[in-house]
C-alpha positions in Angstrom: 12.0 -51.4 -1.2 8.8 -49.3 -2.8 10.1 -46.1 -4.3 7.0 -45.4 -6.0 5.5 -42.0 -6.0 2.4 -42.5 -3.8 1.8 -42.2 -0.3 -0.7 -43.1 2.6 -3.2 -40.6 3.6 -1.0 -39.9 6.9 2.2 -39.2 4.9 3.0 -35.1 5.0 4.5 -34.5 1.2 3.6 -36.5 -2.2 5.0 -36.2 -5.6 2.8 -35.6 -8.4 3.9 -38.7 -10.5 3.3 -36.4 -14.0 5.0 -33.0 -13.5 7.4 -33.9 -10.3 5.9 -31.2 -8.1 5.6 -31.7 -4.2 1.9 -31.8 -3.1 0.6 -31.7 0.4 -1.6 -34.8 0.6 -3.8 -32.8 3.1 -4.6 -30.2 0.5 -5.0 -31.2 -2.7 -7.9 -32.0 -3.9 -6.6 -33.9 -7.2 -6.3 -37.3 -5.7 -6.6 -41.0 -8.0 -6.6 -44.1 -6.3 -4.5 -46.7 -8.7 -4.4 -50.6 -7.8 -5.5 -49.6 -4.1 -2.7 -46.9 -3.6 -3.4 -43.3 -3.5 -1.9 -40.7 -5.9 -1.7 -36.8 -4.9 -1.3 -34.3 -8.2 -1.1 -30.5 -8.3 -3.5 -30.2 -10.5 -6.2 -31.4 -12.4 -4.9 -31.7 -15.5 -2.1 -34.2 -14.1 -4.6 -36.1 -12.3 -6.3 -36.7 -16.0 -2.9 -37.6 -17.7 -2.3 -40.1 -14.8 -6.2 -41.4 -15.1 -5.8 -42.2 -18.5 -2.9 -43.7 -18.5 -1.1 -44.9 -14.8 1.5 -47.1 -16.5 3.1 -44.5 -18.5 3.9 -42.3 -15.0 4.6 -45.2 -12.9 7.3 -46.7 -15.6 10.6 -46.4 -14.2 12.6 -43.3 -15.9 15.2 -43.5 -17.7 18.4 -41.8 -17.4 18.5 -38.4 -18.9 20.3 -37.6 -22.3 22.0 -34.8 -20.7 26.1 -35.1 -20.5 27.7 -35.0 -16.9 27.7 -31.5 -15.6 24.8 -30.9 -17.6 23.0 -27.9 -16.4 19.3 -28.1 -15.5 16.2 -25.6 -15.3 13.0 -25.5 -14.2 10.4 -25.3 -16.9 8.3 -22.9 -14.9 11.0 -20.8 -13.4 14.0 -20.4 -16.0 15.8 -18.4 -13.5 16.5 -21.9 -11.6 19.8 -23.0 -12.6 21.6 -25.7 -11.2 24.6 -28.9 -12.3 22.4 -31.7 -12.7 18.9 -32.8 -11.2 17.0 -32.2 -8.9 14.0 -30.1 -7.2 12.8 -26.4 -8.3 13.1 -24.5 -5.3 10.2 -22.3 -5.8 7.7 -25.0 -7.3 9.3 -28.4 -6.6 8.9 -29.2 -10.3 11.5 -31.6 -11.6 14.3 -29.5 -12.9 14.9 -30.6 -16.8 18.1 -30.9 -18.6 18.7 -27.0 -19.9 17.8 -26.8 -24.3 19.9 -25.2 -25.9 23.5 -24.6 -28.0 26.4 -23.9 -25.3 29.8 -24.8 -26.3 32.6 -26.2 -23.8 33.0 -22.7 -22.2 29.7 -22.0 -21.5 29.3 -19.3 -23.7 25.9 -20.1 -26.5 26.9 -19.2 -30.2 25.4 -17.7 -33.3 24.7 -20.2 -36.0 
């Protein structure tokens, strides 16, 4: 089964391949067509970064670094919090594996 990231012009929701965003196929103008498939980005920028270079997007991912019960945050809206992957709620970005220095309870300490 396909579980790449394009769709077909009738499709109603795309993922931009570079940031993870949902796009509305019907709106965006930022569109690349890629080995006869079409790709839907949010913005012009990604469309670029995919133009350039397709193979680096389309790669499969690899697993995260981030332990079990990691938490992850979206880059754009911090206040998006949640146990491991997933969608931002507010931008559909792909949430990312939360930087920083917290200990086993949670709590972040001074170096």
């Amino acid at each position: 089964m396909d579980h790449s990231p394009h769709v077909h012009d009738n499709a109603a929701a795309a993922i931009d391949p570079v940031c993870g965003m949902t796009v509305d196929p019907q709106k965006t103008p930022h569109k690349h067509i890629h080995q006869h498939r079409d790709y839907f980005f949010c913005s012009a920028g990604c469309r670029t970064k995919f133009a350039t270079n397709p193979a680096k997007y389309l790669a499969p991912k690899p697993a995260p670094d981030a332990p079990s019960g990691a938490i992850y945050t979206c880059p754009m809206h911090p206040e998006i919090r949640q146990i491991g992957p997933g969608s931002c709620p507010i931008c559909g970005m792909a949430l990312e594996p939360e930087a920083g220095g917290a200990d086993d309870d949670g709590e972040l300490r001074d170096m």
